[in-house]
C-alpha positions, -999 to +999 in steps of 0.1 A: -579+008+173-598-005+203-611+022+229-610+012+265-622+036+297-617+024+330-632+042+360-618+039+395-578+038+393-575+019+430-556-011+437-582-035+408-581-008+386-546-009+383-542-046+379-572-047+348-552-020+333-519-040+338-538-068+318-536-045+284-497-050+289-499-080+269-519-070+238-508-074+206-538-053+193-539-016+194-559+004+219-564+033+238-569+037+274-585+059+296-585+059+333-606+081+351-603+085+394-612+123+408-583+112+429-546+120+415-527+097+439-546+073+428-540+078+392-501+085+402-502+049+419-521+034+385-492+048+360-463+037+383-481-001+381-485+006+342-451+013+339-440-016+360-462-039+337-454-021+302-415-025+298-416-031+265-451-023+255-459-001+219-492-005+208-514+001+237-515+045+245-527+053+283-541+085+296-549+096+332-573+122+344-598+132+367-630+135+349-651+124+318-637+154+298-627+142+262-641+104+265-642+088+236-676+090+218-674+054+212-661+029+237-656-012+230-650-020+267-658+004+303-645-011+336-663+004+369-640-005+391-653+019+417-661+011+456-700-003+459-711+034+470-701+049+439-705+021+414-738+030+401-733+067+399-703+058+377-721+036+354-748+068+348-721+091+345-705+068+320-732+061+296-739+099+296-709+106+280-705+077+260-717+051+236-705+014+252-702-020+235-691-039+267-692-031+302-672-051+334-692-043+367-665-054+398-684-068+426-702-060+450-721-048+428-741-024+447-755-021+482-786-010+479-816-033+460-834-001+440-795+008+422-803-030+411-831-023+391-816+010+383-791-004+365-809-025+346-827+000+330-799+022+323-778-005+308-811-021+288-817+011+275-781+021+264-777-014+247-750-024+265-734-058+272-728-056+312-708-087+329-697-087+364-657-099+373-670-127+391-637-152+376-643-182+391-662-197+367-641-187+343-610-206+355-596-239+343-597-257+377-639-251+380-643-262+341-627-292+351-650-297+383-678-291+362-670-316+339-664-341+365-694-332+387-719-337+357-717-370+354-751-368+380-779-351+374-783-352+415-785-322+434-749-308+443-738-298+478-709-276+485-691-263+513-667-235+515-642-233+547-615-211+555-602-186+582-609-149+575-609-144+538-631-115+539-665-129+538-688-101+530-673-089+500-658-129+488-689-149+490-703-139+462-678-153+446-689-188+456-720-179+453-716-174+421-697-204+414-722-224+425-749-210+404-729-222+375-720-257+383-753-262+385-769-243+362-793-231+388-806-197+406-804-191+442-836-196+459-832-185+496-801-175+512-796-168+554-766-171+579-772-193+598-771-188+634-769-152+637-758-143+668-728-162+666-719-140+639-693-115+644-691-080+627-658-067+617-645-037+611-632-034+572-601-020+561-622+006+541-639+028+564-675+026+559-676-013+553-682-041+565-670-073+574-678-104+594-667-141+605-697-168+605-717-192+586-739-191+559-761-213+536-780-212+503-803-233+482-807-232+450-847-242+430-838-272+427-824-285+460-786-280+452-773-266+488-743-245+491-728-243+529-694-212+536-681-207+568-653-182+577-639-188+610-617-163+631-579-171+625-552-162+600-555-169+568-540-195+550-559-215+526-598-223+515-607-255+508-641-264+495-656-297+488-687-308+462-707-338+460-729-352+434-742-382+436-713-409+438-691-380+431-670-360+454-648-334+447-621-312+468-603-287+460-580-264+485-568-231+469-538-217+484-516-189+472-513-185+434-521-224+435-554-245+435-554-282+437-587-303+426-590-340+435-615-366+423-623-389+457-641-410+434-618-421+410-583-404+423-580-384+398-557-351+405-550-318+386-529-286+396-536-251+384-524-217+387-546-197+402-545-163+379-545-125+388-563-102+378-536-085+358-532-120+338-573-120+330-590-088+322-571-089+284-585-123+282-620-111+293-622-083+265-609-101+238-639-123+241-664-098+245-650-086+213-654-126+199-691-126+213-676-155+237-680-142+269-672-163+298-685-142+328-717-141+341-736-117+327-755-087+347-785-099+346-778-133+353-758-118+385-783-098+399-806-129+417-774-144+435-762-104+444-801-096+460-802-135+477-768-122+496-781-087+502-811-100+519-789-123+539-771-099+554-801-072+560-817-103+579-784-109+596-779-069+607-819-070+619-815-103+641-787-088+659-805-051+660-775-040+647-784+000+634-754+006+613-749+023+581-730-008+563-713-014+530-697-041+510-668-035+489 
């Protein structure tokens, strides 16, 4: 039997623990949150997700008490603020195969480093849920895109999609389409950037512009305007190829300009990936990024936005979730 803990039972906890719902292998599940409501909101979702369900057995509680000595996959699906105390707390009580950081990762540069040592000295696997790259739609781009060994440029563009804590997302992407690390990375124009308040207290958000390069020359352009939300669309170019694709909903669309070619995919939750996501950490075919890999493009947008907050003499304590 398979042994799975996942820390932080808030609204992405619930949906990688919804995942397991489909699993024709056995395993055991614990979720840890100090909160109960939390954990009460968690088993209603697991109960919504597990009609029919035998093999998988799920347990709720509030501490590390009676963690399994041996654990194939931990999820820290924890806030940025508590994220790396988690992980310590974790591999003090534990032996772990596989770990799934969420993102942000964290929000200060030393738990960074921190974490590496910790996770390099417990011999752990560490990937962060950056999913992107692991969707159909992007393997597609990828393919199309490669055709030129030319730098890529992309641009992101979309009206309030949470930029602070999304961006990594593309930022991530764009590392892997082109195989690259990020080199420097700034909003530009600062002081037409506008904070927001976040729907967690503590956090931050913020509607502007930013840009990143990568060693090579590939540049990566996202903007978040004010506005309601409704779809992002992004656009790449390589060479004599160009590429757009518009997400919207549970739907992303990717055309070829070049050659007309189109394709439509589903664009998956969370609930339908993190099964998929452990079952190949268990095949040694991992398809996210791994922690180390993750950690340049994290501190690129880190520095970004201390730069940002210290153009603008902005004093706050901030966060990213």
């Amino acid at each position: 039997m398979y042994s799975v803990v996942i820390v932080g039972a808030g609204n992405i906890g619930s949906r990688h623990l919804q995942s397991f719902a489909q699993s024709k292998e056995k395993i055991q599940i614990l979720i840890i949150d100090p909160f109960q409501a939390s954990l009460d909101v968690c088993k209603t979702r697991w109960n919504e997700a597990n009609i029919l369900h035998k093999v998988v057995e799920v347990n709720f509680q509030t501490n590390y008490l009676n963690i399994p000595k041996n654990v194939d996959l931990a999820i820290i699906s924890t806030n940025s603020e508590h994220r790396y105390h988690a992980l310590e707390e974790l591999l003090k009580n534990c032996t772990c195969k596989n770990i799934l950081l969420e993102k942000f990762l964290f929000s200060t540069e030393d738990d960074y480093a921190k974490a590496d040592l910790l996770i390099n000295k417990h011999m752990c696997n560490a990937y962060v849920n950056l999913v992107r790259r692991t969707f159909d739609c992007y393997k597609w781009v990828y393919k199309e895109l490669h055709t030129s060994k030319e730098p890529l440029t992309m641009e992101v563009v979309g009206n309030n999609w949470g930029m602070a804590s999304n961006s990594i997302h593309f930022i991530d992407l764009f590392c892997y389409l082109t195989n690259d690390t990020i080199s420097v990375c700034n909003f530009v124009n600062p002081a037409s950037t506008k904070l927001l308040t976040s729907k967690r207290e503590g956090y931050i958000e913020f509607i502007g512009n930013l840009s990143a390069e990568t060693t090579h020359g590939s540049k990566l352009t996202i903007a978040c305007n004010e506005g309601t939300y409704d779809k992002i669309n992004i656009t790449f170019k390589r060479g004599d190829v160009t590429i757009m694709v518009e997400e919207v909903g549970d739907g992303i669309t990717v055309h070829n300009m070049s050659n007309g070619a189109t394709q439509k995919f589903a664009f998956p939750f969370q609930s339908q990936l993190t099964l998929k996501y452990f079952m190949e950490f268990v095949e040694g075919k991992p398809s996210l990024v791994t922690y180390k890999e993750s950690i340049g493009a994290h501190v690129s947008f880190l520095h970004a936005i201390k730069n940002l907050l210290s153009s603008i003499n902005n004093k706050q304590v901030w966060k990213i979730t």
